[in-house]
DOBAGU-548778 format. One record per residue (C-alpha): residue number from 0; x, z, y. Coordinates in pm, 1 decimal. Layout:
N
NUM	X	Z	Y
...
This chain:
177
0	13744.8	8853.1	10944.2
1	13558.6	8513.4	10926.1
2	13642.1	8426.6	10576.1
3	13468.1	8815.5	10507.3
4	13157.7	8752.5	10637.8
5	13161.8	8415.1	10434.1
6	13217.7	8582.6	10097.7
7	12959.0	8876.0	10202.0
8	12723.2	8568.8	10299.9
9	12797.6	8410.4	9948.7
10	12761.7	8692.6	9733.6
11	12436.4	8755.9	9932.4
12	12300.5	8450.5	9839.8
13	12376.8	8429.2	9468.2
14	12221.4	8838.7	9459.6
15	11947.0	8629.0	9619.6
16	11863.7	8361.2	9318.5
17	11831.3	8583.6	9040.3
18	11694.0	8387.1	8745.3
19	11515.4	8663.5	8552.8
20	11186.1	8553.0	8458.5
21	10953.2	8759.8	8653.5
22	10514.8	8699.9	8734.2
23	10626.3	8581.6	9122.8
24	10808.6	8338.4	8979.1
25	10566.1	8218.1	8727.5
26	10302.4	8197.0	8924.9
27	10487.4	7958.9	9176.9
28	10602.5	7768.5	8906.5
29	10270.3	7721.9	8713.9
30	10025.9	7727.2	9060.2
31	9981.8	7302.1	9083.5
32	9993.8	7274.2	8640.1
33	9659.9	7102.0	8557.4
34	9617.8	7350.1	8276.3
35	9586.8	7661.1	8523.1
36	9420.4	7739.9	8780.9
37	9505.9	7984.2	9082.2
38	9285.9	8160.8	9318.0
39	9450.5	8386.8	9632.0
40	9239.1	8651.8	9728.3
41	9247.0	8828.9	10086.0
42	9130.2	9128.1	10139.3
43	8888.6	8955.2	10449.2
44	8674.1	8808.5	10112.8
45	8489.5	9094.3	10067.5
46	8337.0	9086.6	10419.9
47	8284.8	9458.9	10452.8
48	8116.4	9638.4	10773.9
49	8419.3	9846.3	10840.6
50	8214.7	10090.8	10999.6
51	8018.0	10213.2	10697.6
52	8371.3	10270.6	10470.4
53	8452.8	10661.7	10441.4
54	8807.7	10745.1	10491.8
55	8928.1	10679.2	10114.2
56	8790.1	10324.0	10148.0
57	8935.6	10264.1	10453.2
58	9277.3	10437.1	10295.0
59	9233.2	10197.4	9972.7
60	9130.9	9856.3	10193.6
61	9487.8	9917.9	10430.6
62	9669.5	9989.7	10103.6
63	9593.1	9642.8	9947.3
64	9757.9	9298.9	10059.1
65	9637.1	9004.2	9847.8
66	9525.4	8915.5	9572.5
67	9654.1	8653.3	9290.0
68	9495.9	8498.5	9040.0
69	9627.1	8247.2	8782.7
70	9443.2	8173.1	8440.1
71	9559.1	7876.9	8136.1
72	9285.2	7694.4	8028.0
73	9314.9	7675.0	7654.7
74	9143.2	7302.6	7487.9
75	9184.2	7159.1	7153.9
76	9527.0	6944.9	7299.2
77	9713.6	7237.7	7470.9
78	9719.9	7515.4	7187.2
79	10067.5	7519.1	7182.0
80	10154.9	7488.1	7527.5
81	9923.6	7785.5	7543.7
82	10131.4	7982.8	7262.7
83	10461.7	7911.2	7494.2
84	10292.8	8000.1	7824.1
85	10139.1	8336.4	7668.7
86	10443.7	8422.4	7525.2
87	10651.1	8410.5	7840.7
88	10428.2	8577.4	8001.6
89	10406.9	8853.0	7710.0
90	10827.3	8844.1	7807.1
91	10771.0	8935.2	8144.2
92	10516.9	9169.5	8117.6
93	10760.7	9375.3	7896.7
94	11088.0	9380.2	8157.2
95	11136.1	9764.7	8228.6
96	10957.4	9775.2	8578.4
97	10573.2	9677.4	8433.3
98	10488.1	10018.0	8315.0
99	10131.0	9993.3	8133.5
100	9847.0	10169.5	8168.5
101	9651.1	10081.8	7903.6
102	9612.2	9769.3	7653.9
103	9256.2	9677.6	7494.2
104	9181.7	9461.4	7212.6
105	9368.6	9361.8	6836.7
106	9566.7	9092.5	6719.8
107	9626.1	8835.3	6986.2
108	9307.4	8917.3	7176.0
109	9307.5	9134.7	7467.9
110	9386.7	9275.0	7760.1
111	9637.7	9520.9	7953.9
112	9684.9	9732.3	8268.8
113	10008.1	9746.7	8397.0
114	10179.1	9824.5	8745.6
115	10457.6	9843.4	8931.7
116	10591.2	10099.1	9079.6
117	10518.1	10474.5	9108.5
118	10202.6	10707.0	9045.4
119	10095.5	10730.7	9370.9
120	10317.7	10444.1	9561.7
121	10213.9	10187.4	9338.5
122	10311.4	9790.3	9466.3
123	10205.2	9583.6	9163.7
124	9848.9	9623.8	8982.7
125	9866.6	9339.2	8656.0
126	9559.5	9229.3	8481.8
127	9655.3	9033.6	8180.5
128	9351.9	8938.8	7929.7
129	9377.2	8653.1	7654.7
130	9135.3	8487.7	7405.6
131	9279.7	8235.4	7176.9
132	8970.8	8011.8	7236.1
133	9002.8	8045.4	7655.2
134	9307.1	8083.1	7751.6
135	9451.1	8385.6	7967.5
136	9396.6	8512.8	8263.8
137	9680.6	8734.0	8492.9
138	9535.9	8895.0	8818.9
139	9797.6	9067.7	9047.9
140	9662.5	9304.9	9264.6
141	9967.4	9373.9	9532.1
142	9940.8	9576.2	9830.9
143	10151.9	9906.5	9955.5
144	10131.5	10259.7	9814.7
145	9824.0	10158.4	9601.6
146	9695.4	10390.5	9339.0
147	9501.2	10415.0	9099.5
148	9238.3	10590.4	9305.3
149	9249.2	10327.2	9534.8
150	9204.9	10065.7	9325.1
151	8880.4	10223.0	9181.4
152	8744.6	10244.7	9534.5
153	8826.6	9849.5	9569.3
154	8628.7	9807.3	9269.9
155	8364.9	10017.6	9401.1
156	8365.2	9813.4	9732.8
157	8368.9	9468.7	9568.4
158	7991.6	9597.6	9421.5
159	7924.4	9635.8	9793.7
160	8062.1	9342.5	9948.9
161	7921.2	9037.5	10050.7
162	8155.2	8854.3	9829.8
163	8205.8	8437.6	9851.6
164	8179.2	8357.3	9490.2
165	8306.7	7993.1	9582.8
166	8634.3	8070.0	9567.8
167	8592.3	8233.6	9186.7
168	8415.3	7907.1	9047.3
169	8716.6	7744.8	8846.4
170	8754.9	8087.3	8682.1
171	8371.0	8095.6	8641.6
172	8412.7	7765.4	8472.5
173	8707.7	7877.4	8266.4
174	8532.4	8157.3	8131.8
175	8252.1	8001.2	8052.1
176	8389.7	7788.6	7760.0
Protein backbone atom coordinates (compact mmCIF):
# COMPACT_ATOMS: atom_id res chain seq x y z
CA UNK A 1 0.00 0.00 0.00
CA UNK A 2 2.99 2.33 0.80
CA UNK A 3 4.95 1.74 -2.28
CA UNK A 4 1.22 2.93 -4.10
CA UNK A 5 0.99 6.05 -2.70
CA UNK A 6 4.77 6.56 -3.66
CA UNK A 7 4.25 5.87 -7.36
CA UNK A 8 0.79 7.98 -7.25
CA UNK A 9 3.07 10.72 -5.45
CA UNK A 10 5.70 10.32 -8.33
CA UNK A 11 3.60 10.34 -11.22
CA UNK A 12 1.95 13.40 -9.54
CA UNK A 13 4.91 15.21 -9.55
CA UNK A 14 6.30 14.61 -13.03
CA UNK A 15 2.23 15.56 -14.33
CA UNK A 16 3.35 18.53 -12.22
CA UNK A 17 6.63 19.83 -14.32
CA UNK A 18 5.29 19.92 -17.64
CA UNK A 19 7.81 21.65 -19.90
CA UNK A 20 5.49 23.09 -22.57
CA UNK A 21 6.33 26.53 -23.18
CA UNK A 22 3.47 28.48 -21.95
CA UNK A 23 3.16 32.88 -21.05
CA UNK A 24 3.31 31.82 -16.98
CA UNK A 25 6.29 30.41 -17.62
CA UNK A 26 7.81 33.06 -19.70
CA UNK A 27 7.05 35.63 -17.78
CA UNK A 28 8.84 34.07 -14.66
CA UNK A 29 11.59 33.28 -16.67
CA UNK A 30 12.11 36.70 -18.42
CA UNK A 31 10.69 39.00 -15.15
CA UNK A 32 14.58 40.04 -13.69
CA UNK A 33 16.15 40.10 -17.84
CA UNK A 34 17.53 43.67 -18.17
CA UNK A 35 15.94 43.83 -21.59
CA UNK A 36 12.24 43.61 -20.14
CA UNK A 37 10.50 45.06 -17.93
CA UNK A 38 7.44 43.77 -15.75
CA UNK A 39 4.76 45.62 -14.04
CA UNK A 40 1.95 43.57 -11.68
CA UNK A 41 -1.14 45.25 -11.55
CA UNK A 42 -3.85 44.80 -8.65
CA UNK A 43 -7.00 45.51 -9.03
CA UNK A 44 -6.62 48.05 -5.59
CA UNK A 45 -4.57 50.49 -8.40
CA UNK A 46 -7.41 51.92 -9.69
CA UNK A 47 -8.58 53.33 -6.32
CA UNK A 48 -12.28 53.30 -7.10
CA UNK A 49 -15.15 54.61 -4.57
CA UNK A 50 -16.87 51.29 -4.51
CA UNK A 51 -19.95 52.91 -3.73
CA UNK A 52 -20.51 54.78 -6.99
CA UNK A 53 -19.88 51.28 -9.29
CA UNK A 54 -23.37 49.92 -10.71
CA UNK A 55 -23.79 46.27 -10.43
CA UNK A 56 -21.89 45.30 -13.83
CA UNK A 57 -18.83 47.16 -12.48
CA UNK A 58 -18.94 45.71 -9.37
CA UNK A 59 -19.62 42.13 -11.35
CA UNK A 60 -16.48 43.02 -13.74
CA UNK A 61 -14.04 44.44 -10.64
CA UNK A 62 -14.79 40.75 -8.51
CA UNK A 63 -14.26 38.95 -11.83
CA UNK A 64 -10.63 40.26 -12.32
CA UNK A 65 -7.47 39.08 -10.22
CA UNK A 66 -4.24 40.77 -11.40
CA UNK A 67 -2.76 42.09 -13.78
CA UNK A 68 0.72 41.28 -15.70
CA UNK A 69 2.68 43.14 -17.66
CA UNK A 70 6.00 42.29 -19.37
CA UNK A 71 7.43 44.32 -22.45
CA UNK A 72 11.28 43.70 -24.47
CA UNK A 73 12.92 46.70 -25.01
CA UNK A 74 14.24 46.56 -28.52
CA UNK A 75 17.99 48.84 -29.04
CA UNK A 76 20.38 48.75 -31.81
CA UNK A 77 22.49 45.62 -29.76
CA UNK A 78 19.49 43.30 -28.95
CA UNK A 79 17.70 42.93 -32.47
CA UNK A 80 18.19 39.48 -32.49
CA UNK A 81 17.60 38.55 -29.09
CA UNK A 82 14.41 40.41 -29.83
CA UNK A 83 13.66 38.16 -33.07
CA UNK A 84 14.15 34.92 -30.61
CA UNK A 85 12.10 36.36 -27.74
CA UNK A 86 9.15 37.45 -30.22
CA UNK A 87 9.20 34.36 -31.81
CA UNK A 88 8.69 32.23 -28.74
CA UNK A 89 6.32 34.14 -27.71
CA UNK A 90 4.53 34.05 -31.31
CA UNK A 91 4.95 29.87 -30.31
CA UNK A 92 3.03 30.19 -27.36
CA UNK A 93 0.52 32.38 -28.32
CA UNK A 94 -0.43 29.74 -31.01
CA UNK A 95 -0.76 26.42 -28.50
CA UNK A 96 -4.53 25.37 -28.93
CA UNK A 97 -5.91 27.01 -25.64
CA UNK A 98 -5.12 30.99 -26.78
CA UNK A 99 -8.12 31.39 -28.92
CA UNK A 100 -7.88 35.01 -30.63
CA UNK A 101 -10.07 37.56 -30.84
CA UNK A 102 -8.75 39.71 -33.14
CA UNK A 103 -5.13 40.62 -34.62
CA UNK A 104 -4.32 44.32 -35.92
CA UNK A 105 -1.56 45.46 -37.98
CA UNK A 106 0.75 43.87 -41.27
CA UNK A 107 3.92 42.34 -41.57
CA UNK A 108 5.67 42.03 -38.27
CA UNK A 109 3.87 45.00 -36.73
CA UNK A 110 0.97 44.60 -34.57
CA UNK A 111 -1.09 43.52 -32.18
CA UNK A 112 -3.61 40.63 -31.02
CA UNK A 113 -6.46 39.76 -28.62
CA UNK A 114 -6.50 36.50 -27.40
CA UNK A 115 -8.00 34.58 -24.27
CA UNK A 116 -8.31 31.74 -22.52
CA UNK A 117 -10.96 30.01 -21.84
CA UNK A 118 -14.70 30.18 -22.67
CA UNK A 119 -17.18 32.99 -23.99
CA UNK A 120 -18.51 33.91 -20.95
CA UNK A 121 -16.03 32.07 -18.27
CA UNK A 122 -13.10 33.53 -19.66
CA UNK A 123 -9.58 33.09 -17.27
CA UNK A 124 -6.90 34.54 -19.57
CA UNK A 125 -7.27 38.06 -21.46
CA UNK A 126 -3.60 38.40 -23.75
CA UNK A 127 -2.51 41.65 -25.13
CA UNK A 128 0.36 41.08 -27.42
CA UNK A 129 1.54 44.29 -29.58
CA UNK A 130 5.08 44.54 -31.37
CA UNK A 131 7.02 47.25 -33.30
CA UNK A 132 10.28 46.25 -34.73
CA UNK A 133 11.77 49.61 -33.54
CA UNK A 134 10.28 49.11 -29.63
CA UNK A 135 10.09 46.02 -28.78
CA UNK A 136 6.81 44.09 -27.59
CA UNK A 137 4.66 44.35 -25.13
CA UNK A 138 2.32 41.16 -23.56
CA UNK A 139 -0.36 42.25 -20.93
CA UNK A 140 -2.28 39.34 -19.21
CA UNK A 141 -5.35 40.27 -17.85
CA UNK A 142 -6.34 37.07 -15.46
CA UNK A 143 -9.16 36.95 -13.20
CA UNK A 144 -12.33 34.35 -12.95
CA UNK A 145 -15.29 34.09 -15.33
CA UNK A 146 -14.16 37.35 -17.11
CA UNK A 147 -15.78 38.37 -20.31
CA UNK A 148 -15.60 40.33 -22.69
CA UNK A 149 -18.24 42.61 -21.27
CA UNK A 150 -16.41 42.81 -18.30
CA UNK A 151 -13.39 43.69 -19.55
CA UNK A 152 -14.93 46.72 -21.42
CA UNK A 153 -16.36 47.92 -18.12
CA UNK A 154 -12.61 47.66 -16.63
CA UNK A 155 -11.63 49.78 -19.39
CA UNK A 156 -14.38 52.04 -18.78
CA UNK A 157 -13.42 52.23 -15.01
CA UNK A 158 -9.67 52.74 -15.57
CA UNK A 159 -11.02 56.33 -17.40
CA UNK A 160 -12.56 56.82 -13.96
CA UNK A 161 -10.04 55.83 -11.60
CA UNK A 162 -7.65 57.63 -9.75
CA UNK A 163 -4.94 55.65 -11.30
CA UNK A 164 -0.99 55.73 -9.87
CA UNK A 165 0.78 56.23 -13.09
CA UNK A 166 4.15 55.46 -11.13
CA UNK A 167 3.94 52.11 -11.46
CA UNK A 168 3.44 52.42 -15.58
CA UNK A 169 6.68 54.68 -15.98
CA UNK A 170 9.24 51.99 -17.39
CA UNK A 171 6.53 51.18 -19.96
CA UNK A 172 6.01 54.98 -20.42
CA UNK A 173 9.68 55.09 -21.06
CA UNK A 174 9.66 52.08 -23.33
CA UNK A 175 7.14 53.45 -25.45
CA UNK A 176 8.44 56.47 -25.79
CA UNK A 177 11.50 55.51 -27.95
Amino acid sequence: MKSISIYIALLLVLIGCNDEPSLQKYFVENSDNKDFVAVDVSPSILKLDQMKLTAEQTKALKSFDKMNVLAFKCNGKNQAQFETERAKVNAILKEEKYQQLMKFGSGKDGASVSFVGEDEHINEFVVYANKAENGFAIVRVLGKDMSPTAIMNMISMLKDSKLNLDQFKPLQELMSK
